[in-house]
C-alpha positions in Angstrom: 17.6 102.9 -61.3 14.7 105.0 -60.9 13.2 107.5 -63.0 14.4 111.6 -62.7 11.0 113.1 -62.2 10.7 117.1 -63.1 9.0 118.8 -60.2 7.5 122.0 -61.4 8.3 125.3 -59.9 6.5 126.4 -56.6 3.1 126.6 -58.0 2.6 130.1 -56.0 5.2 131.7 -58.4 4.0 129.9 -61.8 0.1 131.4 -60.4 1.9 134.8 -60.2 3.9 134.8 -63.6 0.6 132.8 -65.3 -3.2 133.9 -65.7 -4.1 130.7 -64.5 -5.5 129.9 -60.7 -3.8 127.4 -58.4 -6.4 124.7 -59.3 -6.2 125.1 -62.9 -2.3 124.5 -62.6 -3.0 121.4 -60.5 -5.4 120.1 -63.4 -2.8 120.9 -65.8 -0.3 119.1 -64.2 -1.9 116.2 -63.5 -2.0 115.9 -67.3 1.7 115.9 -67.6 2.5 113.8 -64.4 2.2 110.7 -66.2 5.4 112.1 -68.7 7.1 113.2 -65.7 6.7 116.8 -66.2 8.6 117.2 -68.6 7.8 116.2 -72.3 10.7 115.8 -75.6 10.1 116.3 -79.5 8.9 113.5 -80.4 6.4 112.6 -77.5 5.2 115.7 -77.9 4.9 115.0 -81.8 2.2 112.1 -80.5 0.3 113.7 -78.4 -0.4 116.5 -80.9 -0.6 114.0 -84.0 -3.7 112.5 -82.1 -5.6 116.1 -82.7 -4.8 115.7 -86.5 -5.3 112.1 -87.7 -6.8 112.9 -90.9 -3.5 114.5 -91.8 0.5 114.8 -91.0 0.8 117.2 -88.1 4.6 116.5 -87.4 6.1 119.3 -89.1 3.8 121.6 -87.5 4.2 120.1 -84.3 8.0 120.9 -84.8 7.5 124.7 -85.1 4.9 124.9 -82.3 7.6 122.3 -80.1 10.1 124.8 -81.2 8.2 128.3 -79.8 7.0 126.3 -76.2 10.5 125.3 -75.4 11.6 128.8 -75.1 15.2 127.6 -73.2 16.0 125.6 -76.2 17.2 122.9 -74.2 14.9 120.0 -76.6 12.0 119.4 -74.3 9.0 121.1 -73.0 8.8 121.7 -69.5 5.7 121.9 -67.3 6.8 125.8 -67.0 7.5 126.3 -70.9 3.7 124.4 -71.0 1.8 126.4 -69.2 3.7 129.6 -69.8 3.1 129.7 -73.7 -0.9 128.2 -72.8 -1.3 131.6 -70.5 -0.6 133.8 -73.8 -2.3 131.8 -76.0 -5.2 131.5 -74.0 -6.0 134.5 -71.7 -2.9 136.6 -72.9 -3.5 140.2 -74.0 -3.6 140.9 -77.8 -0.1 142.0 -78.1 1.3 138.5 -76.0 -0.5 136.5 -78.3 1.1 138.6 -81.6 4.3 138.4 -80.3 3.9 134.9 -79.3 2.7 134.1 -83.2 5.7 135.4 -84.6 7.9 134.1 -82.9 6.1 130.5 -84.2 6.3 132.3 -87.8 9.7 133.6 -87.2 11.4 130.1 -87.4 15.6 130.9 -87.1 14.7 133.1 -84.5 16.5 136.1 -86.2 13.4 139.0 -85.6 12.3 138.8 -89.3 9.4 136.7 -91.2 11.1 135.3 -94.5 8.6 134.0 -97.4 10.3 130.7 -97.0 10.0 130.6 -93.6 5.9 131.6 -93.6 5.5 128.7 -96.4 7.3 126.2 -94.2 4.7 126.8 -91.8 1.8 126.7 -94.1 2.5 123.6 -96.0 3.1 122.5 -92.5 -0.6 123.5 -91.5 -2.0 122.2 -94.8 -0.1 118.6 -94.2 -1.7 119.0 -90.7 -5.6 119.4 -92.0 -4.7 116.6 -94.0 -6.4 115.7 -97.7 -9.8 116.0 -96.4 -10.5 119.8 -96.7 -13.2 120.8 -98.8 -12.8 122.1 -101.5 -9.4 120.3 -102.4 -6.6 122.6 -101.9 -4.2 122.9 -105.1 -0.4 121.8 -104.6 0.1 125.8 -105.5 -2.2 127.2 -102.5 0.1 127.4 -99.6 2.6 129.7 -101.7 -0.4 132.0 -102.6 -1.7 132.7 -99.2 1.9 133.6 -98.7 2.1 135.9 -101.4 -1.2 137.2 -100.0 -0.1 137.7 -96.5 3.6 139.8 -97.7 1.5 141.9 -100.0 -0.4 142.7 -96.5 2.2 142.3 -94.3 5.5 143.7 -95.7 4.5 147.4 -95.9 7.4 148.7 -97.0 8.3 145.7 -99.5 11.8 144.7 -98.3 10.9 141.1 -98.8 10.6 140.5 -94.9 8.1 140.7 -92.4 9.5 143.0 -88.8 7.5 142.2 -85.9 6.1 145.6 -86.2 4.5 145.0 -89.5 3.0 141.8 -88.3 1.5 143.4 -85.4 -0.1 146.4 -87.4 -1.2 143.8 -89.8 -2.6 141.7 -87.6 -4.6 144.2 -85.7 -5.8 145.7 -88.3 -7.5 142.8 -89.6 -10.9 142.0 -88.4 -10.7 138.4 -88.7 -7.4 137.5 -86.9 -8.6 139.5 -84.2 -11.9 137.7 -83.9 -10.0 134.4 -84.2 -7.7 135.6 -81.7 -10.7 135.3 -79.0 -12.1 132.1 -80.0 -10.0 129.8 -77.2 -10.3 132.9 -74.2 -12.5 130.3 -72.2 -11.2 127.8 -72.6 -9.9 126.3 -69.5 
């Protein structure tokens, strides 16, 4: 019985809907041949646990699994790949916003919850792992979160609208610079 292997869509559409050339999409998939073009949870888990080995980057992985496979069907398709890597590398500002809160945004029901924003940091803080200098406090993932809604939630309704995010997040000087660190990437 052989293998099903996933053969991406026609590589002129994906150049069209993608700010990637043809030859960057061939180098990409070449990368994800080997997994048959299409990769689950928990491979996916792997592969990004290797960039983190200092820490636990499984949760994390999760939520970032969970905003690639925008079909919700449990795996991430070439397509869903390269889709997502397009905003997050050469998209406009607003794509990338957009694209970060629905990572934040975790039930998928338009609207940032303090629980949902401290699930992803203690997820990120699990990720770095306990070799961050200075050594974070088991309490410091729930204050940047009271930070960020004290920015964020502008008209204090205990919830963060897209809207708000993306004023926030433009108006501050350091998202926005971090925002252009991977432009070049590829």
């Amino acid at each position: 019985m052989s293998a099903v292997r996933h053969r991406p869509e026609g590589l002129e559409q994906l150049e069209a809907q993608t700010r990637f050339s043809r030859k960057e999409l061939q180098i990409l998939y070449r990368g994800l041949q080997e997994r048959d073009g299409v990769v689950n949870e928990d491979t996916f888990k792997d592969i990004y646990s290797q960039f983190f080995p200092q820490g636990d980057a499984s949760t994390y992985a999760h939520f970032l699994f969970n905003a690639f496979d925008t079909d919700h069907n449990g795996s991430v398709s070439f397509e869903d790949f390269v889709m997502g890597l397009s905003i997050l590398l050469r998209g406009t500002v607003q794509e990338k916003l957009n694209w970060a809160f629905n990572l934040y945004d975790i039930n998928k029901d338009g609207y940032i919850t303090k629980e949902e924003m401290l699930d992803i940091m203690k997820a990120i803080y699990d990720m770095m792992g306990k070799c961050t200098y200075p050594i974070l406090k088991e309490e410091t993932p729930r204050q940047h979160v009271e930070i960020f809604f004290q920015k964020m939630d502008k008209n204090k309704d205990g919830v963060v609208t897209i809207d708000e995010f993306i004023d926030c997040c433009q108006n501050d000087e350091n998202i926005m610079r971090s925002m252009q660190l991977f432009e070049n990437v590829i």
